[in-house]
MIBALUM-833773 format. One line per field, with one value per residue (C-alpha): x, y, z; residue in one letter. Coordinates in steps of 0.001 Angstrom, whole numbers. Example, Ala and Ser with C-alpha at 12.3 -4.5 7.8 and 13.67 -1.06 7.14 Angstrom:
BEGIN
u: c(12300_13670)
v: c(-4500_-1060)
w: c(7800_7140)
tilo: c(A_S)
END
This chain:
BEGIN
u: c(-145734_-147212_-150999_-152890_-153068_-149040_-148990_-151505_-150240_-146353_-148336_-149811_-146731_-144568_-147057_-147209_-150502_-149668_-147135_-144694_-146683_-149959_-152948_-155134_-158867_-161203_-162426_-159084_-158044_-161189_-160789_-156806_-157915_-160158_-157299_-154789_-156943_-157575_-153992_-153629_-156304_-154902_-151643_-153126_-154258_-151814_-149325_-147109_-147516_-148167_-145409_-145279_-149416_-150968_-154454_-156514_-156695_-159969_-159741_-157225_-155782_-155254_-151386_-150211_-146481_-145137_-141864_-138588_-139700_-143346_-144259_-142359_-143625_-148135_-146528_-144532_-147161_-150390_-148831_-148745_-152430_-154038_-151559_-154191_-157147_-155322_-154116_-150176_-148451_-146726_-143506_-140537_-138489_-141793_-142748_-138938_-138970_-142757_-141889_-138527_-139735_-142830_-139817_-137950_-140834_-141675_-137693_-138050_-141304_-139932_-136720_-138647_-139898_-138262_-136039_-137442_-140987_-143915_-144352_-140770_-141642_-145058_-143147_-140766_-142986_-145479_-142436_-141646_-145070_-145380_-147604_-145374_-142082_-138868_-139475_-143069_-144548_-147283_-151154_-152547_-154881_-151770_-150510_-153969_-154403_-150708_-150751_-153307_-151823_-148465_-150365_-152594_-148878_-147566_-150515_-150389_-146790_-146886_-149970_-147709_-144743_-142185_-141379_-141613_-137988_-137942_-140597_-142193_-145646_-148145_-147659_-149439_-149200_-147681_-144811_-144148_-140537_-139550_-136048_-135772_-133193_-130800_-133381_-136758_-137457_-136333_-138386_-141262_-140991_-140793_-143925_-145374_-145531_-146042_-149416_-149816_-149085_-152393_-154380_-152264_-153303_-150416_-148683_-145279_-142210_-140187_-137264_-139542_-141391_-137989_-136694_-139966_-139363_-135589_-135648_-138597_-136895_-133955_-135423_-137220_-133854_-132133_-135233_-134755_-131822_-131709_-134048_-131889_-131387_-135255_-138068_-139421_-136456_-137787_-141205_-140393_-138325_-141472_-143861_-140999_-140594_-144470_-144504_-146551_-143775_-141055_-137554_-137496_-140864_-141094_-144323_-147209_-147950_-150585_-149058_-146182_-147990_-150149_-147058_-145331_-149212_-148371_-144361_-145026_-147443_-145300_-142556_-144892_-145756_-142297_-141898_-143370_-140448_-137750_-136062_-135926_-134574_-130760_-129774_-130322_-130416_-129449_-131250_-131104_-133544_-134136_-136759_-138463_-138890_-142229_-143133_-143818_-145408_-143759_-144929_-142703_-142353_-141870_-143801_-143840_-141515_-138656_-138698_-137903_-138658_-140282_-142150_-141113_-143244_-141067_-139428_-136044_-134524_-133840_-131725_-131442_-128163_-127004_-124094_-122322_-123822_-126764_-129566_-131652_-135359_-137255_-139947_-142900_-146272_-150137_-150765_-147743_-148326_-151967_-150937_-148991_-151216_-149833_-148592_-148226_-145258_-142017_-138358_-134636_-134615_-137573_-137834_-140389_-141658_-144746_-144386_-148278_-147396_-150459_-150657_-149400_-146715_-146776_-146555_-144000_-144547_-142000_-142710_-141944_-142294_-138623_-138008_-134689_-133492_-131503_-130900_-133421_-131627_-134059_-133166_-135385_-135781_-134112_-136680_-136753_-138748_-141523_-140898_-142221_-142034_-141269_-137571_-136994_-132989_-132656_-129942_-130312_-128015_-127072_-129755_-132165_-133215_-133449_-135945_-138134_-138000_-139251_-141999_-143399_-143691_-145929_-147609_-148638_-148766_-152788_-153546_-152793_-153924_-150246_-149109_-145477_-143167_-141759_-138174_-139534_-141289_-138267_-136183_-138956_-138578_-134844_-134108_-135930_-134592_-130881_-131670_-133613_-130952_-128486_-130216_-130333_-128477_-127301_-129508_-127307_-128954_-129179_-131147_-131095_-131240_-128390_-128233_-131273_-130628_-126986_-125607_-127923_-127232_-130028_-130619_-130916_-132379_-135243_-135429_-135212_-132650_-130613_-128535)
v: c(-83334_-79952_-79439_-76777_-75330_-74610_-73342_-70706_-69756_-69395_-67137_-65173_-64416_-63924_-60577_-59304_-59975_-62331_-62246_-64682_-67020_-65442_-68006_-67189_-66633_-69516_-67522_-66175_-69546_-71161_-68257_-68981_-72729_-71682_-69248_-72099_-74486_-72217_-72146_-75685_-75518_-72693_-74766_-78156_-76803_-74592_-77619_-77081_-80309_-83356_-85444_-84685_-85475_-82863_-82469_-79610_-79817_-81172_-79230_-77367_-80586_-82049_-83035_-84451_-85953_-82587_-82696_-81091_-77072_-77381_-76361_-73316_-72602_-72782_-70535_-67920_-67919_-67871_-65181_-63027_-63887_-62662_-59594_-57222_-58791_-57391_-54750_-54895_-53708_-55836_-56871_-57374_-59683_-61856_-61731_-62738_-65727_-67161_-66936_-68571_-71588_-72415_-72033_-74742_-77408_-76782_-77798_-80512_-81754_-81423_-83334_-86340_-87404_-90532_-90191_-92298_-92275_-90830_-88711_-87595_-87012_-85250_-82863_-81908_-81374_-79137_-76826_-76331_-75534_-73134_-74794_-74781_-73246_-74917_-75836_-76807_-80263_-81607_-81566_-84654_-83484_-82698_-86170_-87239_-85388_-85324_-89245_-89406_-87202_-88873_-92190_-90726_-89412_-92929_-94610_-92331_-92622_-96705_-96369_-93949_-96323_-93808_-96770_-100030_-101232_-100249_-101211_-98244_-99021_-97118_-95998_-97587_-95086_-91939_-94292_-96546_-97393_-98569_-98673_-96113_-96118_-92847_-89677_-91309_-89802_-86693_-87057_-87753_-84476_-81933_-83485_-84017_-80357_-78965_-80936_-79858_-76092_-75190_-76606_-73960_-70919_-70918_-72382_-73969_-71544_-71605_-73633_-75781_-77154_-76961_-79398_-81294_-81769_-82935_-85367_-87349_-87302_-88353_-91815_-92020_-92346_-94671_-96761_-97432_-98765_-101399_-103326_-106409_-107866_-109558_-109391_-106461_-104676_-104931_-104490_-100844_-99604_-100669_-98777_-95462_-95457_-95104_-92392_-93753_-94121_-91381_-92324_-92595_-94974_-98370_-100254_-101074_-104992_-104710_-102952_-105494_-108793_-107512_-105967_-109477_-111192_-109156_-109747_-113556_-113553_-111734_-114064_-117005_-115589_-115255_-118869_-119451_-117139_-119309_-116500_-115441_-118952_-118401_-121875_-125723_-128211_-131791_-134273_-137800_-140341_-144616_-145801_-148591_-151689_-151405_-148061_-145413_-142925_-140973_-137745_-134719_-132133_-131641_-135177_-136445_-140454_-137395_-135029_-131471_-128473_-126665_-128284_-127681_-125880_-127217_-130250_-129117_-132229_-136049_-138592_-142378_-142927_-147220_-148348_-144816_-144544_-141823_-142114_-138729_-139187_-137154_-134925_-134680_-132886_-134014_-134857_-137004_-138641_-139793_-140333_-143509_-146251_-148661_-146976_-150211_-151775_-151812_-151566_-151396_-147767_-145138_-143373_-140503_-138547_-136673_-134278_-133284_-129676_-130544_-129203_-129951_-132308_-132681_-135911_-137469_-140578_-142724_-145242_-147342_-148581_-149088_-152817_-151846_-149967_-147284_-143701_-141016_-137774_-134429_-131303_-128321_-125066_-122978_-120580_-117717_-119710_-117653_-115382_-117892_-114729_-110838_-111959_-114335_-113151_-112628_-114595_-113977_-113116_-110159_-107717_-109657_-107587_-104646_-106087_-107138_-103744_-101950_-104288_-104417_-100797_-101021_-103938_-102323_-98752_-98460_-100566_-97192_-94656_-93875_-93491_-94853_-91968_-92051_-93213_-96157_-97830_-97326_-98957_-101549_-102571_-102047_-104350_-107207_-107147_-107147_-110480_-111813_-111302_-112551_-115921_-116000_-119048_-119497_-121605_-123582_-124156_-127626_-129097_-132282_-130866_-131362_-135192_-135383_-133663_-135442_-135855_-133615_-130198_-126975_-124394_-120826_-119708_-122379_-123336_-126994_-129407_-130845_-134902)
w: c(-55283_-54890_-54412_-56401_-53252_-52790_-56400_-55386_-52424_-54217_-56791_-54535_-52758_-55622_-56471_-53012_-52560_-49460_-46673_-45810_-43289_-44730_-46380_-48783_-48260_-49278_-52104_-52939_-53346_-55568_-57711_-58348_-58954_-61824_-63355_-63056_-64569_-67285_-67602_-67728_-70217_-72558_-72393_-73539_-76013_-77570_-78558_-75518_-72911_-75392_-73599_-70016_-68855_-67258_-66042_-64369_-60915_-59143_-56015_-53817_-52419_-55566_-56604_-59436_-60775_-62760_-65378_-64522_-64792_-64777_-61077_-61781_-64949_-63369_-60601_-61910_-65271_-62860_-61133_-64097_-65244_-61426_-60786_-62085_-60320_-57178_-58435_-58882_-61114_-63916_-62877_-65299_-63713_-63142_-66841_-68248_-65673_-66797_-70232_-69571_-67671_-70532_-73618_-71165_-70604_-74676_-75640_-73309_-74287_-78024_-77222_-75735_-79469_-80693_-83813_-86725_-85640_-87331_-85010_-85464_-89275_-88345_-86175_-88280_-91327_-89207_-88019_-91976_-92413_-89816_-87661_-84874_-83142_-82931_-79640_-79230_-79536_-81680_-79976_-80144_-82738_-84542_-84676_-85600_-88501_-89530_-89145_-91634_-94124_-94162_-94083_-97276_-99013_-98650_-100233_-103126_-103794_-103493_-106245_-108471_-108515_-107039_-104164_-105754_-104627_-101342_-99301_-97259_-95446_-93495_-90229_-87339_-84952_-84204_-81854_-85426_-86160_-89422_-91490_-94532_-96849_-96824_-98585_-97402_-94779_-96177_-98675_-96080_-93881_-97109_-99233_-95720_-95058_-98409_-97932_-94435_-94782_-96531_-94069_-91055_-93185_-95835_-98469_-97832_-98721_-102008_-100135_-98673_-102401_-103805_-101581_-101370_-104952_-105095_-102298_-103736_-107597_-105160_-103802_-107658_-108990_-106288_-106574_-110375_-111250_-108472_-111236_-112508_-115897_-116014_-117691_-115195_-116993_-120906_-119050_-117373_-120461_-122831_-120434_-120641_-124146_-124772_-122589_-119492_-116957_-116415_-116683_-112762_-112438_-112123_-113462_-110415_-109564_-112003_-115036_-114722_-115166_-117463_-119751_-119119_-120452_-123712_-123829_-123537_-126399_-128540_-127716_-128384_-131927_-132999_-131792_-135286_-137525_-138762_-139106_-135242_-134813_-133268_-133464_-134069_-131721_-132527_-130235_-129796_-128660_-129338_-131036_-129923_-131721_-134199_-132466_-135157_-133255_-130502_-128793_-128656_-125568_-121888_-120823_-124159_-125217_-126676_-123735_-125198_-123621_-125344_-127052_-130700_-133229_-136262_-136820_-139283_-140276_-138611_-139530_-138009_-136830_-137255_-136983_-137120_-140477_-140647_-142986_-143440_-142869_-145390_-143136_-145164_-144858_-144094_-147370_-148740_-145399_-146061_-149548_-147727_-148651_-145698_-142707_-140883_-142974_-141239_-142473_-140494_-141588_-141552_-144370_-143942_-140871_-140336_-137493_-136075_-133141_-131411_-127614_-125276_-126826_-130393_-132288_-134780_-137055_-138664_-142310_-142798_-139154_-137517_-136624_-134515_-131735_-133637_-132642_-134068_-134113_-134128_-135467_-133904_-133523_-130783_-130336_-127030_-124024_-122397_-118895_-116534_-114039_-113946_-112125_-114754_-115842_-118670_-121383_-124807_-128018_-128635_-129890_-128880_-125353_-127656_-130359_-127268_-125537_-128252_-130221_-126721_-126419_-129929_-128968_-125534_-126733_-128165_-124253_-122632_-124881_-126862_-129982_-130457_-131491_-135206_-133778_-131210_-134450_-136371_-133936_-133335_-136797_-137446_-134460_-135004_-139103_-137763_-135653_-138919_-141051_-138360_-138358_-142290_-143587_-146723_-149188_-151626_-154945_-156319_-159786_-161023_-164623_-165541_-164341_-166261_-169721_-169372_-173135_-175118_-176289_-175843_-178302_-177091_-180122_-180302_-176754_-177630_-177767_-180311_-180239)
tilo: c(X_X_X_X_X_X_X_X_X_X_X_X_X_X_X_X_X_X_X_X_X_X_X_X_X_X_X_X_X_X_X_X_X_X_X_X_X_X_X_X_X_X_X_X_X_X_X_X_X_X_X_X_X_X_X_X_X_X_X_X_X_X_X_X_X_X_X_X_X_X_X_X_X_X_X_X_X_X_X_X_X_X_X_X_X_X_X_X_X_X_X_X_X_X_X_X_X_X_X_X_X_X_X_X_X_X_X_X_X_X_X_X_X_X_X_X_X_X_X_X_X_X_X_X_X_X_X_X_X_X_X_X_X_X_X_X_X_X_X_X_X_X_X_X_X_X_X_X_X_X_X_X_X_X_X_X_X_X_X_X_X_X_X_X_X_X_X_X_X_X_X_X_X_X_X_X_X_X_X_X_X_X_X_X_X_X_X_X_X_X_X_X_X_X_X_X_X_X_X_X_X_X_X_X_X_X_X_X_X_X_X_X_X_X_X_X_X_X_X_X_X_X_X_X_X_X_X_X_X_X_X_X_X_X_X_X_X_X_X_X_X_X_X_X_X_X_X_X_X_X_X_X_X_X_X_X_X_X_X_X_X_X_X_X_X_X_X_X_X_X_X_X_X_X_X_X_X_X_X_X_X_X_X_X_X_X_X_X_X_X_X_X_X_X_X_X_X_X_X_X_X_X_X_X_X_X_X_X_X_X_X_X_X_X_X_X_X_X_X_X_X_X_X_X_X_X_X_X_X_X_X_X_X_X_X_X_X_X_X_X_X_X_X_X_X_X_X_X_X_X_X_X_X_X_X_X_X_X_X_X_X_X_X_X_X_X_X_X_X_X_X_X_X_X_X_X_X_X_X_X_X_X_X_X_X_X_X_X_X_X_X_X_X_X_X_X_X_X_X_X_X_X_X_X_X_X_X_X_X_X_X_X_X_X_X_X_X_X_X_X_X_X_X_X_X_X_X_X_X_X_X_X_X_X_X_X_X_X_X_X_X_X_X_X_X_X_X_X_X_X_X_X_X_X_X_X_X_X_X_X_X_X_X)
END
């Protein structure tokens, strides 16, 4: 390892100013020492000798470990700096050589940064802005401020939903590693420097915003339709249609359960439509000997899940013969005068939806073990999560999608265009009048007026 010293002397000699075999004076040398530490200096901090450390020199006898082309470049470069304090003339060859060896410790500093690190990304981004040559190195200031920047970019993109697939975090340190999807990082050195360039004295070029621009709707895209066939699908095309996401945003953490809050209630009210009802279910359960009263859902004696809001029919099933149960409401039921009587075969039932499992009751009390069949409503279950896949009939997906956007729209300030309440409406109709079943007409009329005659004229009837 050279001393400050040997660099001196090797300057001194290269400019004429000493002999072969010749030393310095004392003062000749202290005055180099404070040149080539204010070369050293200058150096540090002008970008160029991040990697490699190098520190000023304490005295003449001071050494230190120097990269591949630095001893060459304090020589040759100090020899150019004291030419003139003794007088020689600038020398050509000298010049071409001390700019030579600094553009050689610069590409090698440069080449030392790790690929996929911030600091990687930093660099990068402050060469498109300007802030330094192809073959410099970021100051540690540099890395500093650019670390904070990029770290500021990320946070703003994860809070504008542009990254909610992928998962990109903060950087640690300038040295941080982590795994980005093909575009990201990209994506990362263009925005990166169109923030950094203002801050270096100008904006960032034309190119430079143009492709700061395309990468990031780049990763947008390839972010959105990774979303499955769940409820965080009818979610994000609610939150589109009113206008507060773009087509290539996905909804934040928060927008998302709160969208899924409003879904689920919607779902819940149309639990009560007969007419959004897709289908039957026939379910069978035994009564229990002189047990009229049963409770109906998830932990209730007939486990259904859910628990139903309407009862449509039942029937007791004996002896393969079935014998319909008449469901009746509150007030036939009280109008019961003994609800404790009991027969082989019920004969009314009083369904009570009370939460969390509703209640049925059976008159006249049934003194056998038959089989109670239940007809109920097959209703759409609530999202018990954003993930939740989705399996519904067709058309279904669509009448959720866009009632949700009206139900959510006046939450964020939107008014639901003309076509997205049309559509709101028109979809939910076509499952209504999918699920319309026929209603056959029956009257006992004519059982009753059997053998008599009506006049139109009169309105009365005639033997």
């Amino acid at each position: 390892m050279a001393t400050a010293q040997t660099l001196i002397d090797r300057s001194l000699r290269l400019i004429g100013a000493l002999a072969s075999g010749e030393s310095p004076t004392t003062a000749e040398s202290n005055d180099a020492l404070i040149t080539l530490n204010g070369l050293v200096s200058a150096w540090l901090s002008d970008k160029d000798m991040t990697v490699t450390t190098l520190v000023a020199y304490a005295t003449l006898a001071t050494s230190q470990s120097l990269g591949e082309g630095y001893e060459n470049a304090l020589v040759y470069n100090l020899a150019v700096i004291i030419a003139p304090e003794y007088e020689k003339p600038p020398n050509q060859e000298i010049d071409r050589l001390a700019a030579e060896f600094v553009a050689k410790i610069r590409r090698a500093d440069a080449s030392t940064i790790v690929a996929g690190t911030g600091t990687n990304i930093i660099t990068k981004a402050l060469r498109l802005a300007g802030a330094l040559r192809i073959s410099e190195a970021p100051t540690t200031k540099q890395l500093e401020y650019g670390l904070s920047t990029l770290n500021d970019m990320i946070g703003t993109w994860l809070a504008n939903r542009d990254m909610g697939i992928v998962t990109l975090v903060a950087y640690a340190s300038a040295a941080t590693v982590q795994s980005l999807p093909s575009g990201y990082e990209n994506a990362l050195v263009y925005n990166l420097a169109v923030e950094l360039a203002p801050q270096y004295g100008a904006p960032a070029s034309p190119d430079v915003l143009s492709t700061a621009a395309s990468s990031l709707t780049y990763i947008r895209r390839a972010a959105a339709p990774s979303i499955a066939q769940t409820a965080q699908k009818i979610v994000n095309k609610a939150l589109r249609m009113i206008g507060h996401l773009r087509p290539d945003e996905i909804s934040t953490a928060t927008e998302s359960a709160y969208a899924l809050d409003s879904l689920n209630t919607m779902i819940s009210s149309w639990q009560t439509e007969k007419l959004v009802v897709y289908a039957f279910v026939d379910t069978a359960f035994t009564l229990s000997a002189s047990d009229g009263s049963y409770t109906v859902g998830p932990a209730g004696n007939f486990a259904l899940t859910p628990r139903p809001t309407k009862i449509e029919k039942c029937f007791v099933r004996a002896s393969n013969i079935d014998y319909p149960v008449e469901l009746v409401d509150f007030a036939k039921w009280m109008s019961i005068p003994d609800k404790t009587s009991e027969s082989d075969i019920p004969i009314y039932a009083y369904y009570e939806p009370t939460l969390t499992t509703g209640t049925l009751l059976l008159w006249p009390i049934p003194n056998a073990a038959h089989s109670l069949h239940i007809i109920t409503w097959t209703t759409m279950g609530e999202f018990s999560a954003l993930s939740t896949a989705i399996s519904l009939p067709p058309g279904y997906e669509r009448a959720l999608t866009y009632n949700l956007a009206i139900e959510i729209a006046s939450d964020y300030g939107k008014e639901p265009s003309d076509s997205v309440a049309e559509i709101a409406r028109e979809s939910k109709a076509t499952i209504k009048r999918m699920n319309t079943r026929p209603i056959l007409a029956q009257t006992e009329l004519g059982y009753l007026l059997q053998g008599t005659k009506s006049d139109i004229y009169s309105g009365g009837y005639v033997a």
